[in-house]
C-alpha positions in Angstrom: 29.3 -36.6 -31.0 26.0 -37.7 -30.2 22.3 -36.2 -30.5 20.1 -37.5 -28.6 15.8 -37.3 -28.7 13.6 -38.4 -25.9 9.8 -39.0 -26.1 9.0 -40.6 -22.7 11.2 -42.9 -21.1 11.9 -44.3 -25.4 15.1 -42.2 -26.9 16.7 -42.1 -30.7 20.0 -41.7 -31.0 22.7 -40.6 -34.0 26.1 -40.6 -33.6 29.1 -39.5 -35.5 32.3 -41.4 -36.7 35.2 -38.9 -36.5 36.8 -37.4 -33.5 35.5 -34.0 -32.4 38.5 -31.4 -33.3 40.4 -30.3 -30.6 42.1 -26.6 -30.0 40.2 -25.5 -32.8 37.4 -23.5 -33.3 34.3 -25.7 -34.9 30.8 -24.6 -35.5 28.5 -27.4 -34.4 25.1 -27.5 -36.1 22.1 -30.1 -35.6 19.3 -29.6 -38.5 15.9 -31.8 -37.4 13.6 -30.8 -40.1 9.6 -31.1 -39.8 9.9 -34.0 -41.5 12.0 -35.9 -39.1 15.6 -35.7 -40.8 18.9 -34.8 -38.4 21.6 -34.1 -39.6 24.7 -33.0 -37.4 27.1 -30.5 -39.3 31.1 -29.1 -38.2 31.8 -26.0 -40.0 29.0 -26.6 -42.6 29.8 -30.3 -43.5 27.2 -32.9 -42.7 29.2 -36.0 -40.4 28.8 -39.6 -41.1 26.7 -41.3 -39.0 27.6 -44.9 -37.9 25.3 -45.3 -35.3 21.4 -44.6 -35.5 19.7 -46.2 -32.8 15.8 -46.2 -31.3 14.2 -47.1 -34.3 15.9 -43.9 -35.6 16.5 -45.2 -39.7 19.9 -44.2 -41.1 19.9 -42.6 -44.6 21.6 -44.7 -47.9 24.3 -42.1 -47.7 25.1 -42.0 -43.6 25.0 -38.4 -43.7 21.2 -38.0 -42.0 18.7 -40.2 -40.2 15.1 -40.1 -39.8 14.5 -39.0 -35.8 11.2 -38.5 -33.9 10.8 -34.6 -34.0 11.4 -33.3 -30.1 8.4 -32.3 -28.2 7.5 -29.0 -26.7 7.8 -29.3 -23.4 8.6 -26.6 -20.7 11.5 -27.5 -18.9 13.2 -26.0 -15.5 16.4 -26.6 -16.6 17.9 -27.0 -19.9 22.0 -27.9 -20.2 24.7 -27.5 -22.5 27.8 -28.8 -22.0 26.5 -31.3 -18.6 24.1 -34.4 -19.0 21.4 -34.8 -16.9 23.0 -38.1 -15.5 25.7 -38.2 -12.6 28.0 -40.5 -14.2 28.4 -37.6 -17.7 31.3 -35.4 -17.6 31.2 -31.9 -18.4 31.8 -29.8 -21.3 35.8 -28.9 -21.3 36.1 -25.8 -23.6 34.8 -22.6 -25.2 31.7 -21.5 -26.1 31.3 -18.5 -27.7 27.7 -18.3 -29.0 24.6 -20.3 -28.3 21.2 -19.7 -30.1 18.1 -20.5 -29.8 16.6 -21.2 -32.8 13.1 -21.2 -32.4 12.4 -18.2 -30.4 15.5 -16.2 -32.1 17.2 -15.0 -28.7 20.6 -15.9 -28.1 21.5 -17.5 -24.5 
């Protein structure tokens, strides 16, 4: 699993080690504090990361990396589960909750 932060046409990237669970349930969490750590978490346990590219700089531990904060933008489409590249397959699965964070509204 990969998170991914654009600023321009530059992009960080962090990426886990393990295989994403399958025919399970898993809560997927990505924490990108104000000062620039991202962290992605399954069911409340932080992942190793083995890739942190970009420039992004990969904690002593490999459980966080230090990852330009996103930038507010307004945007006419937002996806989950499809990239915005042809060549990305789509999300095969379940989802049963998506929240938005910031504003507090679920989607």
């Amino acid at each position: 699993m990969a998170y991914f932060v654009f600023c321009g046409g530059l992009g960080q990237a962090i990426v886990t080690s393990a295989v994403f669970p399958t025919k399970t349930w898993t809560r997927v969490t990505v924490t990108h504090t104000a000062a620039k750590q991202a962290i992605i978490h399954w069911n409340g346990v932080a992942q190793t990361i083995v890739y942190a590219g970009g420039g992004a700089s990969l904690s002593a531990n490999k459980k966080s990396a230090m990852v330009w904060l996103p930038k507010e933008v307004t945007r006419k489409n937002n996806y989950v589960g499809k990239g915005p590249y042809a060549n990305h397959k789509l999300f095969k699965g379940k989802m049963k909750d998506l929240l938005a964070q910031a504003s507090g509204t679920r989607r």
